[in-house]
mmCIF file of the N, C-alpha and C atoms, coordinates in Angstrom:
data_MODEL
# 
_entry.id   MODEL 
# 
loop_
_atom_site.group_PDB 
_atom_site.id 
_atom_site.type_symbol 
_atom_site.label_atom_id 
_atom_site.label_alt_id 
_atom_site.label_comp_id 
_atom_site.label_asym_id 
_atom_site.label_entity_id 
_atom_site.label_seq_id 
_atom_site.pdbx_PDB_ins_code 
_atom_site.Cartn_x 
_atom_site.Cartn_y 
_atom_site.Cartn_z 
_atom_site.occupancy 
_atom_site.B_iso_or_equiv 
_atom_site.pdbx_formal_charge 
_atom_site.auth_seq_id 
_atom_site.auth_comp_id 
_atom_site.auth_asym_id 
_atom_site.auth_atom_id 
_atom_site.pdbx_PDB_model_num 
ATOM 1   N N  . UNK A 1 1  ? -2.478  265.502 194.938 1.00 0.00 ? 1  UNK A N  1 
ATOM 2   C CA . UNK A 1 1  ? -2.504  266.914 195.192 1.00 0.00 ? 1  UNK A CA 1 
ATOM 3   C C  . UNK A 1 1  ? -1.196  267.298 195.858 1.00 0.00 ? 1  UNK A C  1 
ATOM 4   N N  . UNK A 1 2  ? -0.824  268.464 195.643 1.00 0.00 ? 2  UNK A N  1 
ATOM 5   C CA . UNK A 1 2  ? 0.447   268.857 196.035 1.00 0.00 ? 2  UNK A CA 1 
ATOM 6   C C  . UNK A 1 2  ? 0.613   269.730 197.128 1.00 0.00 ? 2  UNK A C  1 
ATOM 7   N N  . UNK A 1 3  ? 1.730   269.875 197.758 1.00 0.00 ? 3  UNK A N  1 
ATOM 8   C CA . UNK A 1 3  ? 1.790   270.708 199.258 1.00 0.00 ? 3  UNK A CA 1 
ATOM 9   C C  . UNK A 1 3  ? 2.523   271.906 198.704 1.00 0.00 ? 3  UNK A C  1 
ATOM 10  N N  . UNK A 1 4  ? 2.837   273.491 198.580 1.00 0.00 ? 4  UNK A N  1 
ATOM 11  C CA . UNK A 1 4  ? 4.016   274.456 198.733 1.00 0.00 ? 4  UNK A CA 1 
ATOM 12  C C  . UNK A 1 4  ? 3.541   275.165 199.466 1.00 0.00 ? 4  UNK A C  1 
ATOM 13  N N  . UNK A 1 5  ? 4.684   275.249 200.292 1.00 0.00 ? 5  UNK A N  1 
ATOM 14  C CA . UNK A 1 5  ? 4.943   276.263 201.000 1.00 0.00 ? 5  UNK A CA 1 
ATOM 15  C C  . UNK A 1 5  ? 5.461   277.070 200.815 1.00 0.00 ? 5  UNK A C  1 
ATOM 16  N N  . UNK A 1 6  ? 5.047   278.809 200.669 1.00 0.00 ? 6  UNK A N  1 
ATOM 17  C CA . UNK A 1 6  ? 5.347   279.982 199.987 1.00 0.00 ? 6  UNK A CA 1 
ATOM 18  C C  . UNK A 1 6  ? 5.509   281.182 200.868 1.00 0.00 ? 6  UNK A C  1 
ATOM 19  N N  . UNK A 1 7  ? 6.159   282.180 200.487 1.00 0.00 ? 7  UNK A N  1 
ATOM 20  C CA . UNK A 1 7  ? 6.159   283.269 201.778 1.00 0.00 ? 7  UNK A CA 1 
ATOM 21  C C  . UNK A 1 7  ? 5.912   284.114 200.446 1.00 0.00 ? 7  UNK A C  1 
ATOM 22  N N  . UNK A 1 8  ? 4.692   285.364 200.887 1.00 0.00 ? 8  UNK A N  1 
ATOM 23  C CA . UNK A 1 8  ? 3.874   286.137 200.498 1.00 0.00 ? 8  UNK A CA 1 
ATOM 24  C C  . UNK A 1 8  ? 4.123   287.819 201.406 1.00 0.00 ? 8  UNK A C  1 
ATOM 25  N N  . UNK A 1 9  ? 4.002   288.887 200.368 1.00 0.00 ? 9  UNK A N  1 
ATOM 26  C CA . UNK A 1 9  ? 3.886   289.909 201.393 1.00 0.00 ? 9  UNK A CA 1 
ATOM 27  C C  . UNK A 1 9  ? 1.966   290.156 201.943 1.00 0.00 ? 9  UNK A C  1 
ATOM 28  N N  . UNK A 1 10 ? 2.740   290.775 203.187 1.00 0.00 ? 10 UNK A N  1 
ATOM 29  C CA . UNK A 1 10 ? 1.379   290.515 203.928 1.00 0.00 ? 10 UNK A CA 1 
ATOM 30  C C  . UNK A 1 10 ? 0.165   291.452 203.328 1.00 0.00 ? 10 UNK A C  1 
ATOM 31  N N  . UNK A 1 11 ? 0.531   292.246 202.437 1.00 0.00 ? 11 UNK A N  1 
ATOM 32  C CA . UNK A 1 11 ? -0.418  293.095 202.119 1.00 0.00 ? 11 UNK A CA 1 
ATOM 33  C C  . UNK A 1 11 ? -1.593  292.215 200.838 1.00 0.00 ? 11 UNK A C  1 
ATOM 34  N N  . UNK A 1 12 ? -0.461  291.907 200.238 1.00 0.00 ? 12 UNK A N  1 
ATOM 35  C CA . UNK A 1 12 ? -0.678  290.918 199.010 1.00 0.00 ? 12 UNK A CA 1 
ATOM 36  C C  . UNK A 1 12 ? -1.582  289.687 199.307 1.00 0.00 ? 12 UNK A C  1 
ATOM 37  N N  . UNK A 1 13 ? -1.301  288.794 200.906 1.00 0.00 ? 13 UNK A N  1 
ATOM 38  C CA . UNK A 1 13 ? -2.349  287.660 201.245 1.00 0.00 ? 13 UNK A CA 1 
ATOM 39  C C  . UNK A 1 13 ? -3.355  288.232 201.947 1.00 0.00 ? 13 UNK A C  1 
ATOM 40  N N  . UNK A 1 14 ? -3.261  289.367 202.717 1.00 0.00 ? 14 UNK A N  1 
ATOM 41  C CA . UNK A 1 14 ? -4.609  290.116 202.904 1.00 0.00 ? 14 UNK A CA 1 
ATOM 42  C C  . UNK A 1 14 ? -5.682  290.066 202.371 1.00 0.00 ? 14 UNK A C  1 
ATOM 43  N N  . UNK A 1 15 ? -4.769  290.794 201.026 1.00 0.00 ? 15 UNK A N  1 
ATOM 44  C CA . UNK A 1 15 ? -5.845  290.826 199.667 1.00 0.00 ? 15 UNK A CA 1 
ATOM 45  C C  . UNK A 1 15 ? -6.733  290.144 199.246 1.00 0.00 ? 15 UNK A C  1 
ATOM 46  N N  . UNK A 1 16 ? -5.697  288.771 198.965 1.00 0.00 ? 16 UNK A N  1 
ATOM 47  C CA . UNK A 1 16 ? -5.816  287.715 198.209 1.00 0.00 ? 16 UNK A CA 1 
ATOM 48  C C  . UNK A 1 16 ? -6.790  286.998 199.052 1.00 0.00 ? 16 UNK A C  1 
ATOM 49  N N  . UNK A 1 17 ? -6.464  286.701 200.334 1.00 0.00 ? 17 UNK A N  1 
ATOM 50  C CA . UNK A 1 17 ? -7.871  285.681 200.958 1.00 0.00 ? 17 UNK A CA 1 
ATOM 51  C C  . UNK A 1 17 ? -9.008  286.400 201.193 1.00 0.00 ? 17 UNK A C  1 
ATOM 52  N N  . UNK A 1 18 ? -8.950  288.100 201.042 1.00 0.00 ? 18 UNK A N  1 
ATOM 53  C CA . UNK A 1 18 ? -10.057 289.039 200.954 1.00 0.00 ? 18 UNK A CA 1 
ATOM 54  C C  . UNK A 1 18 ? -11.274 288.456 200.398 1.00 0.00 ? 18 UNK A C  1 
ATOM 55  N N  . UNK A 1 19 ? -10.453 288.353 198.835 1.00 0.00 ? 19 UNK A N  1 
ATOM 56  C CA . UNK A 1 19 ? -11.656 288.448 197.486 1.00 0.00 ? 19 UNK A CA 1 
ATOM 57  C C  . UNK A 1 19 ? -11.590 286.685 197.284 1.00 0.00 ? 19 UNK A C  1 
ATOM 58  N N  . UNK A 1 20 ? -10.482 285.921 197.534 1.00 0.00 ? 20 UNK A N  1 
ATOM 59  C CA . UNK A 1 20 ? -10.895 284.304 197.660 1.00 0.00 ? 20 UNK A CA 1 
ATOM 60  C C  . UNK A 1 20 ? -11.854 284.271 198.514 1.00 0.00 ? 20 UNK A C  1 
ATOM 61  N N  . UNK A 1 21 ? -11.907 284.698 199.361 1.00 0.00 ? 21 UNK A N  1 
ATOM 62  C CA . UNK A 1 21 ? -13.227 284.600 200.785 1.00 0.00 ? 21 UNK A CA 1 
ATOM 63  C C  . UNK A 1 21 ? -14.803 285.373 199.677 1.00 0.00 ? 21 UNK A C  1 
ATOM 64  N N  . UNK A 1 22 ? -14.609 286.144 199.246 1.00 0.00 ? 22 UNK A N  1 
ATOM 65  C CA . UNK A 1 22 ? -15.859 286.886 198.683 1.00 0.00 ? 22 UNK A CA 1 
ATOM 66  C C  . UNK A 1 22 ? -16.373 285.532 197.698 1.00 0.00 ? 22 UNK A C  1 
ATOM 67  N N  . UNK A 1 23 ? -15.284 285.415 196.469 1.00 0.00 ? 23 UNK A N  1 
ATOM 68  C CA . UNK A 1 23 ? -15.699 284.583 195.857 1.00 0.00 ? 23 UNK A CA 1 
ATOM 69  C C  . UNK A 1 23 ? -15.848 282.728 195.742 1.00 0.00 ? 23 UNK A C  1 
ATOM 70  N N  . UNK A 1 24 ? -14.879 282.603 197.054 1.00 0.00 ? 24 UNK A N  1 
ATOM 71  C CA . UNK A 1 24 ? -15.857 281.107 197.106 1.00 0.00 ? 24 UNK A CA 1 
ATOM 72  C C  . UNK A 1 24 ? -16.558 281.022 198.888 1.00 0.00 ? 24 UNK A C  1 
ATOM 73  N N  . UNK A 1 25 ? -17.253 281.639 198.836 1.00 0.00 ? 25 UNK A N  1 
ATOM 74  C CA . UNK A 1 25 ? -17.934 282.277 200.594 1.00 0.00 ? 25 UNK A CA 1 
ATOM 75  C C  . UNK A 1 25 ? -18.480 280.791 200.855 1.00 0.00 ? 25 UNK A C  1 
ATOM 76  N N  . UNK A 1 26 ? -17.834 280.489 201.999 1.00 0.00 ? 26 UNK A N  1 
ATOM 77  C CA . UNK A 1 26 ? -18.241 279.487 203.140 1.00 0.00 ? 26 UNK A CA 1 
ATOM 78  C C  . UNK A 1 26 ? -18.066 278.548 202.713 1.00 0.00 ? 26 UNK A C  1 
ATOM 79  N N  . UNK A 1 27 ? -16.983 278.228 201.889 1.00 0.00 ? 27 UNK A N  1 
ATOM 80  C CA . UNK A 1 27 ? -16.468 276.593 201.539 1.00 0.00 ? 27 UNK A CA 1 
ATOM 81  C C  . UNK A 1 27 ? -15.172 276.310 201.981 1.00 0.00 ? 27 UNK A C  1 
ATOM 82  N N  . UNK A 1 28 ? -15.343 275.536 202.220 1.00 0.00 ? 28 UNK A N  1 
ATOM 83  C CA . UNK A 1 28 ? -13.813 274.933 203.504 1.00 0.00 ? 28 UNK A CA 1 
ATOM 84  C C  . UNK A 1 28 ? -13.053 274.738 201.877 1.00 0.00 ? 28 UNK A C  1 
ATOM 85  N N  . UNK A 1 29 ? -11.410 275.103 201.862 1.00 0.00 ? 29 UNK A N  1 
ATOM 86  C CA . UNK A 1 29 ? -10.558 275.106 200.923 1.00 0.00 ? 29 UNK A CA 1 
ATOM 87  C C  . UNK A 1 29 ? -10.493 276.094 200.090 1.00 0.00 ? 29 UNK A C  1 
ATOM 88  N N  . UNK A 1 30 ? -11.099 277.026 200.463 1.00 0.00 ? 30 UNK A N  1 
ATOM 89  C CA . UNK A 1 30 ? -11.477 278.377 199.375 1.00 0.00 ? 30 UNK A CA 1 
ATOM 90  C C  . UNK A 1 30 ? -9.920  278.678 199.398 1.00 0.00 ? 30 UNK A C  1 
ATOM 91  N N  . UNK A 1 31 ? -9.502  278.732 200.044 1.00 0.00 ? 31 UNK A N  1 
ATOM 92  C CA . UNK A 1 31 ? -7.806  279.249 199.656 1.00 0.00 ? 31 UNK A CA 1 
ATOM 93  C C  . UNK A 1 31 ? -7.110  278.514 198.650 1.00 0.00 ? 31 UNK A C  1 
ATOM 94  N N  . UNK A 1 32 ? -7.126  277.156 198.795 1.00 0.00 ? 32 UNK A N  1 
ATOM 95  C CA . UNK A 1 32 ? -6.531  276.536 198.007 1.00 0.00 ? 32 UNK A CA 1 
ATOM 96  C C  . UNK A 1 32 ? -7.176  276.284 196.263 1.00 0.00 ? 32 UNK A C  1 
ATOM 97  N N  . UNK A 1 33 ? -8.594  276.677 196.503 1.00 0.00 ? 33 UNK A N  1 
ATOM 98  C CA . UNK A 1 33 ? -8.746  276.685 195.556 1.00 0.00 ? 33 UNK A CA 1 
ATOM 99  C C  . UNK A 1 33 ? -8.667  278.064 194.797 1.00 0.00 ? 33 UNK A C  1 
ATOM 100 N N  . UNK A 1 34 ? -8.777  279.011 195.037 1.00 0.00 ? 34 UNK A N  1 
ATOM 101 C CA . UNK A 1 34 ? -8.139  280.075 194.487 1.00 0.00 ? 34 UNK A CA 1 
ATOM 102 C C  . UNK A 1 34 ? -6.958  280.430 194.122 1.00 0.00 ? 34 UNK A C  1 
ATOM 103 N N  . UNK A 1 35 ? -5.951  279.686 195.018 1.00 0.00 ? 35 UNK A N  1 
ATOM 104 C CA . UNK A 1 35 ? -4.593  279.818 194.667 1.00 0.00 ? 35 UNK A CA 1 
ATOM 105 C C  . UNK A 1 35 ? -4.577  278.886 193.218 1.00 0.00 ? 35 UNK A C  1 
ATOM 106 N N  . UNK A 1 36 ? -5.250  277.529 193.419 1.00 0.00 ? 36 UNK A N  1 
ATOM 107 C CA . UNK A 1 36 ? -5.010  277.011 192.247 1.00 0.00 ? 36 UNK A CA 1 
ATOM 108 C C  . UNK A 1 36 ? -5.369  277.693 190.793 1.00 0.00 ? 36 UNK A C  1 
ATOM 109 N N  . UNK A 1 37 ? -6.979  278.465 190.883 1.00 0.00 ? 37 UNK A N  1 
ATOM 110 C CA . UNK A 1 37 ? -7.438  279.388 190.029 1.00 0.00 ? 37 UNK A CA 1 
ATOM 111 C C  . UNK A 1 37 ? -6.428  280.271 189.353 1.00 0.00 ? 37 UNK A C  1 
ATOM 112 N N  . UNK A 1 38 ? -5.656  280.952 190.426 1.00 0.00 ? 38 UNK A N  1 
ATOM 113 C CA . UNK A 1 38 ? -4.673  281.697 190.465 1.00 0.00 ? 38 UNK A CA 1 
ATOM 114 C C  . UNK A 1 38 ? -3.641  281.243 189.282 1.00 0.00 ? 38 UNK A C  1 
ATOM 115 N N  . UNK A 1 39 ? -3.004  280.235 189.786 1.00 0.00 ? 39 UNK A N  1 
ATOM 116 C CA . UNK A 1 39 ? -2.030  279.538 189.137 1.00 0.00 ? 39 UNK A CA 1 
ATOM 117 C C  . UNK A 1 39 ? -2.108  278.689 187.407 1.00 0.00 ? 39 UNK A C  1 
ATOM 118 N N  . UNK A 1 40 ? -3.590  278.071 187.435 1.00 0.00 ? 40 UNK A N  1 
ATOM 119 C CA . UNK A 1 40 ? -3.871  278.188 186.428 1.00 0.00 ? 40 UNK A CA 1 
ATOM 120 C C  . UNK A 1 40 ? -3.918  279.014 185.216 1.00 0.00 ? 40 UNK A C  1 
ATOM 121 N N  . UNK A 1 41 ? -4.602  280.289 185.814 1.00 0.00 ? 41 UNK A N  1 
ATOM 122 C CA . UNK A 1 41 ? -4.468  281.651 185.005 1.00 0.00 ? 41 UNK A CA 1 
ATOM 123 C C  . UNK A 1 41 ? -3.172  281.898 184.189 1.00 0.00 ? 41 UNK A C  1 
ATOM 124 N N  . UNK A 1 42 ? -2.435  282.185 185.085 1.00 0.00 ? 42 UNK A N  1 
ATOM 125 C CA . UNK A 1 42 ? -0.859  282.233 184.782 1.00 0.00 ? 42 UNK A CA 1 
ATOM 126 C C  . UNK A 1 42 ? -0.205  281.500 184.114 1.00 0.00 ? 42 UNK A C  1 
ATOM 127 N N  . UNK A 1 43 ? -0.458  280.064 184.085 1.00 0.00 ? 43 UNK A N  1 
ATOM 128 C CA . UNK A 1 43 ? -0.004  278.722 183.370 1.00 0.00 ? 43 UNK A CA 1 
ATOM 129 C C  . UNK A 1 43 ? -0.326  278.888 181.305 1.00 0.00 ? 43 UNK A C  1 
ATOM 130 N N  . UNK A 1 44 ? -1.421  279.560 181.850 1.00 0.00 ? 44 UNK A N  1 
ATOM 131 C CA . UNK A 1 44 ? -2.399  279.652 180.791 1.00 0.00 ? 44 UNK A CA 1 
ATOM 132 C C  . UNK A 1 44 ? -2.433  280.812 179.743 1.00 0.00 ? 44 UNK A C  1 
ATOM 133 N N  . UNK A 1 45 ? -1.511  281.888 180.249 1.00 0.00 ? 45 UNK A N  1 
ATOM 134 C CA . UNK A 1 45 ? -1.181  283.114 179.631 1.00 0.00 ? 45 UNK A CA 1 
ATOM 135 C C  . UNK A 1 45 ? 0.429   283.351 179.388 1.00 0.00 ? 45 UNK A C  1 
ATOM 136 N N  . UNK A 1 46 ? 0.958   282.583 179.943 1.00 0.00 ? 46 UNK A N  1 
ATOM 137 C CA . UNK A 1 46 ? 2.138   282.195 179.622 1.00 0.00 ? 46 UNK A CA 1 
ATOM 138 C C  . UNK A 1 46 ? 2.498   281.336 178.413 1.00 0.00 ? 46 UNK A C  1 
ATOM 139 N N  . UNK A 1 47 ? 1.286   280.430 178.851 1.00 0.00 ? 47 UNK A N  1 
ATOM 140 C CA . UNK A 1 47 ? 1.789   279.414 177.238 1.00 0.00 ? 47 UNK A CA 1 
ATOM 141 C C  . UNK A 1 47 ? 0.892   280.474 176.411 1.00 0.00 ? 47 UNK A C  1 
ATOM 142 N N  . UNK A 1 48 ? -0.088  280.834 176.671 1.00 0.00 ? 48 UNK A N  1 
ATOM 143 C CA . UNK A 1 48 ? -0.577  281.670 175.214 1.00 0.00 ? 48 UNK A CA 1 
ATOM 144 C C  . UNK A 1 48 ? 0.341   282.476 174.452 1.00 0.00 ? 48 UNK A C  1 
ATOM 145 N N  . UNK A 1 49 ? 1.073   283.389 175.230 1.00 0.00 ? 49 UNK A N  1 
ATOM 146 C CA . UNK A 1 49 ? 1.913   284.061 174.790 1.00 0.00 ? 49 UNK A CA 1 
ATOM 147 C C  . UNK A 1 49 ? 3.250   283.438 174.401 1.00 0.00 ? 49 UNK A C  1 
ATOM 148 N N  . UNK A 1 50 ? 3.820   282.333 174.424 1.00 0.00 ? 50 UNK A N  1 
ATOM 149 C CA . UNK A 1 50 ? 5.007   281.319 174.546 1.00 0.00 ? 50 UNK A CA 1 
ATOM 150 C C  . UNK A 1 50 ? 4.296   281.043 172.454 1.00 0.00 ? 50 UNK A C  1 
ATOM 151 N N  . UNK A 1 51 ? 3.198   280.472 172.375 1.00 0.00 ? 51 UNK A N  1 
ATOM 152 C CA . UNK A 1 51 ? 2.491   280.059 171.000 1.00 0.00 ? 51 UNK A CA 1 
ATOM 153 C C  . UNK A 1 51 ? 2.124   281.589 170.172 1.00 0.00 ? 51 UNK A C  1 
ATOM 154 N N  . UNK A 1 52 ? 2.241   283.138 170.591 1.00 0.00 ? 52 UNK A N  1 
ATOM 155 C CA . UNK A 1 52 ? 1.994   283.710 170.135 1.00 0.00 ? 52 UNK A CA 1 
ATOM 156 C C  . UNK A 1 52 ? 3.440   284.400 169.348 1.00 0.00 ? 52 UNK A C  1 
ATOM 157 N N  . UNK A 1 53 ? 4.570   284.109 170.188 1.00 0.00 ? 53 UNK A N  1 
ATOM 158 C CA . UNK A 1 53 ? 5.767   284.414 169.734 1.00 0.00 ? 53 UNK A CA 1 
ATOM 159 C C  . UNK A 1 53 ? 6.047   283.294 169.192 1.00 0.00 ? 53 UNK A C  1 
ATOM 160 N N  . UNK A 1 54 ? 6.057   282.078 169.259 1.00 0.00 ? 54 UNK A N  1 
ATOM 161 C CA . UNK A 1 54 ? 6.027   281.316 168.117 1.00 0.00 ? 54 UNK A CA 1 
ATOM 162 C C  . UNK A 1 54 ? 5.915   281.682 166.663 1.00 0.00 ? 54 UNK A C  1 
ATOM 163 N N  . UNK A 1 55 ? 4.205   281.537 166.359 1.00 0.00 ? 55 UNK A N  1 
ATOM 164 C CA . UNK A 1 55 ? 3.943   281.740 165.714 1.00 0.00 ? 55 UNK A CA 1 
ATOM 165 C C  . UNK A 1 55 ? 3.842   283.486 164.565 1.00 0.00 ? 55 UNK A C  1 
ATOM 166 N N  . UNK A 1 56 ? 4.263   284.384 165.443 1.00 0.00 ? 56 UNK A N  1 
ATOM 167 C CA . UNK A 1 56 ? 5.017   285.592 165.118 1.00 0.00 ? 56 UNK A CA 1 
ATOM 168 C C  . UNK A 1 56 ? 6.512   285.331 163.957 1.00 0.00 ? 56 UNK A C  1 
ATOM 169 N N  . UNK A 1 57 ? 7.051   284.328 165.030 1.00 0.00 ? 57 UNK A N  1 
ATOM 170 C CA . UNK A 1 57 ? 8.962   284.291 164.396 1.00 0.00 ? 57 UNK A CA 1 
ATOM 171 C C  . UNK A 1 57 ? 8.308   283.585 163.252 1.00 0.00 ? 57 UNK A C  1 
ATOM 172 N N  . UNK A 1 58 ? 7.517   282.050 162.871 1.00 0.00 ? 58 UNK A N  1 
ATOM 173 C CA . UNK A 1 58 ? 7.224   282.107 162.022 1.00 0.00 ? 58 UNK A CA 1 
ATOM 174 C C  . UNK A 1 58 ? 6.304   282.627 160.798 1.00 0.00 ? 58 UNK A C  1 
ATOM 175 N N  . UNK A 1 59 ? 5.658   284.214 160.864 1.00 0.00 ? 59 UNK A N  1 
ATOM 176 C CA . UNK A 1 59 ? 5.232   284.672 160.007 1.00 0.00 ? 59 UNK A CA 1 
ATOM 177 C C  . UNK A 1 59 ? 6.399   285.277 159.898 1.00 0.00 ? 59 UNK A C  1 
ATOM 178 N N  . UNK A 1 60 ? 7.090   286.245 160.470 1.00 0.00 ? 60 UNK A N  1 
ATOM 179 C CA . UNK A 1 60 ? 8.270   287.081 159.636 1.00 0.00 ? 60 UNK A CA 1 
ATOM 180 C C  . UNK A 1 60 ? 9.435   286.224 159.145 1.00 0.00 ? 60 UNK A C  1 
ATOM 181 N N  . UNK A 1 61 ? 9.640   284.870 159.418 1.00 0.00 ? 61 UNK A N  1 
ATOM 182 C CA . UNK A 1 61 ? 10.222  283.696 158.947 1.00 0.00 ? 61 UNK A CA 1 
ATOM 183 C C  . UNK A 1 61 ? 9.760   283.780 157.438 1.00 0.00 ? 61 UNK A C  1 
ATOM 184 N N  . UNK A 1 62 ? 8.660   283.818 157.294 1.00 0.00 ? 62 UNK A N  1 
ATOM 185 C CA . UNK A 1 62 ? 7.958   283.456 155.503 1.00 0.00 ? 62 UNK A CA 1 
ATOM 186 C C  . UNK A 1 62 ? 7.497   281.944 156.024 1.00 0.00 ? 62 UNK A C  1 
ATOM 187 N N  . UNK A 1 63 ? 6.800   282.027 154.029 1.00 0.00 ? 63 UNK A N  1 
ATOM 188 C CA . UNK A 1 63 ? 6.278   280.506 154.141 1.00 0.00 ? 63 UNK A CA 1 
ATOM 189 C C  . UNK A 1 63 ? 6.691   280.383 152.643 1.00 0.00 ? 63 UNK A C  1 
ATOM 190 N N  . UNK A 1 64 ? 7.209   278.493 152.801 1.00 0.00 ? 64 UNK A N  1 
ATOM 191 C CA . UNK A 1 64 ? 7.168   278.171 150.966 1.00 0.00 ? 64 UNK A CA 1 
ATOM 192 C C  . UNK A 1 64 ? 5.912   277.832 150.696 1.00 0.00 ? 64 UNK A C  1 
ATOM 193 N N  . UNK A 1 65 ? 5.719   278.337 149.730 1.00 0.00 ? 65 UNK A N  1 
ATOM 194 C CA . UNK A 1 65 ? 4.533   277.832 148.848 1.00 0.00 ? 65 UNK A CA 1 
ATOM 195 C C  . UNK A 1 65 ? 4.573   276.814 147.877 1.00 0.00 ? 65 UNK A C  1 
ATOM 196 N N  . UNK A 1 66 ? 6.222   276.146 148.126 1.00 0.00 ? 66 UNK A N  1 
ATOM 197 C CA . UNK A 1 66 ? 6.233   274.603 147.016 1.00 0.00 ? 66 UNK A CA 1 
ATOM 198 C C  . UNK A 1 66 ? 6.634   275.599 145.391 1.00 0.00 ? 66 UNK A C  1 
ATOM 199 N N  . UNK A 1 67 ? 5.814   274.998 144.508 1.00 0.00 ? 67 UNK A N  1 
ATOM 200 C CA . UNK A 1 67 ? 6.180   275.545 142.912 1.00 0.00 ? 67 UNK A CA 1 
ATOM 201 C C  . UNK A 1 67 ? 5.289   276.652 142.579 1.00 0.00 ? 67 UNK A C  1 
ATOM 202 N N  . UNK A 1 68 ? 4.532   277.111 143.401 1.00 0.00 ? 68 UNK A N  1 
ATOM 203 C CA . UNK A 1 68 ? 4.247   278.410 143.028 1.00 0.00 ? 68 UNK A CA 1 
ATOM 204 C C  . UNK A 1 68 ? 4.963   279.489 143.380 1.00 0.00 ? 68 UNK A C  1 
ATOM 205 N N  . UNK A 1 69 ? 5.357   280.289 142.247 1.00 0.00 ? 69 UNK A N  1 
ATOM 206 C CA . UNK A 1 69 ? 6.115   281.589 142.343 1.00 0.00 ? 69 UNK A CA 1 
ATOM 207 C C  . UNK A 1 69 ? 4.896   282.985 141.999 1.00 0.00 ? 69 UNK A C  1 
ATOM 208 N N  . UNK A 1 70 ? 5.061   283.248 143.221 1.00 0.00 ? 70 UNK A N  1 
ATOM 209 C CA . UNK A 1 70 ? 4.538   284.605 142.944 1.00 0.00 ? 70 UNK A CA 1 
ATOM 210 C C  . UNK A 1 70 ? 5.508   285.497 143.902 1.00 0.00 ? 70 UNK A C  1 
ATOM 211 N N  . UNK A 1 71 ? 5.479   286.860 143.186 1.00 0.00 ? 71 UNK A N  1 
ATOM 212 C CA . UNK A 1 71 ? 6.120   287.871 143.935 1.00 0.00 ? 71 UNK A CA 1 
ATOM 213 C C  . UNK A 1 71 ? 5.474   288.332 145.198 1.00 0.00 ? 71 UNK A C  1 
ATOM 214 N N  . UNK A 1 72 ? 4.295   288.877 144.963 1.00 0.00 ? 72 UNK A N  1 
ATOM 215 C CA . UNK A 1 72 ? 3.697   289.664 145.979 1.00 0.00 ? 72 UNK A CA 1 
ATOM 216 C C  . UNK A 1 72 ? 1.848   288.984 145.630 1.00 0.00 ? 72 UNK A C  1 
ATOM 217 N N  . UNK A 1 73 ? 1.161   289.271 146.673 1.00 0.00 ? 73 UNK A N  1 
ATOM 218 C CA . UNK A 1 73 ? 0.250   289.102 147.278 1.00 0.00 ? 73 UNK A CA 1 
ATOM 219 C C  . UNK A 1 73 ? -0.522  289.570 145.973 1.00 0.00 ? 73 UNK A C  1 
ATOM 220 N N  . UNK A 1 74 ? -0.330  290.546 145.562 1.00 0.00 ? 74 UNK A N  1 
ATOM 221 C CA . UNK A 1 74 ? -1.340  291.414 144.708 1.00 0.00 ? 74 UNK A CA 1 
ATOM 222 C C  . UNK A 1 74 ? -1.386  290.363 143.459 1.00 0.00 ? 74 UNK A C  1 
ATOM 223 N N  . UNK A 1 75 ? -0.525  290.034 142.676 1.00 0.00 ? 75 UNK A N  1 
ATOM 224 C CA . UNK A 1 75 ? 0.035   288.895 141.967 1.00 0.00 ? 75 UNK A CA 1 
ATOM 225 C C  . UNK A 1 75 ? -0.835  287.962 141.911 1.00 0.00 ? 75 UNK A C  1 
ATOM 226 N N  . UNK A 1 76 ? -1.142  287.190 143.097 1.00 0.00 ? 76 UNK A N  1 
ATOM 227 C CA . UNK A 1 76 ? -1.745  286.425 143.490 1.00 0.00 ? 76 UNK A CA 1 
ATOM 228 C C  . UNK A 1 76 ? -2.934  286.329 143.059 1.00 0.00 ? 76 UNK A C  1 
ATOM 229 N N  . UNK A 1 77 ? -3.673  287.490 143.344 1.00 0.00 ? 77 UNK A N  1 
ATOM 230 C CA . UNK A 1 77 ? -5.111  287.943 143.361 1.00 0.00 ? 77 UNK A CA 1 
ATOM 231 C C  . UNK A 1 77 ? -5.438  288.702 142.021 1.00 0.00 ? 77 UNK A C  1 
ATOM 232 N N  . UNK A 1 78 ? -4.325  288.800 141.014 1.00 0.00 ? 78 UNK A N  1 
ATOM 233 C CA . UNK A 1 78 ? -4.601  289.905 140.148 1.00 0.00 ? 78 UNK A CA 1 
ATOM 234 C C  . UNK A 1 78 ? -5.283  289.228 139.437 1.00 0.00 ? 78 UNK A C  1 
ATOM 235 N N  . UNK A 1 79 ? -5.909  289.767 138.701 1.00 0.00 ? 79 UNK A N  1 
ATOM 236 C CA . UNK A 1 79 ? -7.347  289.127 137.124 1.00 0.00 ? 79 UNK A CA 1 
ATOM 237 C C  . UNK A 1 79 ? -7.846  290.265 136.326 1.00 0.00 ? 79 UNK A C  1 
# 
């Protein structure tokens, strides 16, 4: 487990051990575990969005389809 030491505005850790205190009530480490909650979150919406621009550059990139030639989509599907 890891140690940081962070400087916070005071309005902001007010807050924050406010609703950490509401939501883990009367467990010794509730701070730390919220901060971790915290941090997770963030870890976690960052890479989502990191794989969403990814995968963006490669749709307007295109895709080969190997030896099939078709022009357009409609093509594809026409009968």
């Amino acid at each position: 487990m890891g140690t940081i030491t962070i400087n916070v505005n005071d309005d902001v850790e007010k807050q924050f051990r406010a609703i950490a205190r509401e939501f883990y009530p009367d467990k010794k480490g509730y701070l730390g575990k919220a901060v971790t909650s915290a941090m997770q979150k963030w870890i976690n919406e960052v890479s989502q969005n990191k794989i969403s621009q990814r995968e963006l550059e490669l749709l307007e990139k295109g895709f080969k389809m190997g030896k099939i030639k078709f022009n357009s989509r409609e093509e594809l599907y026409e009968r």
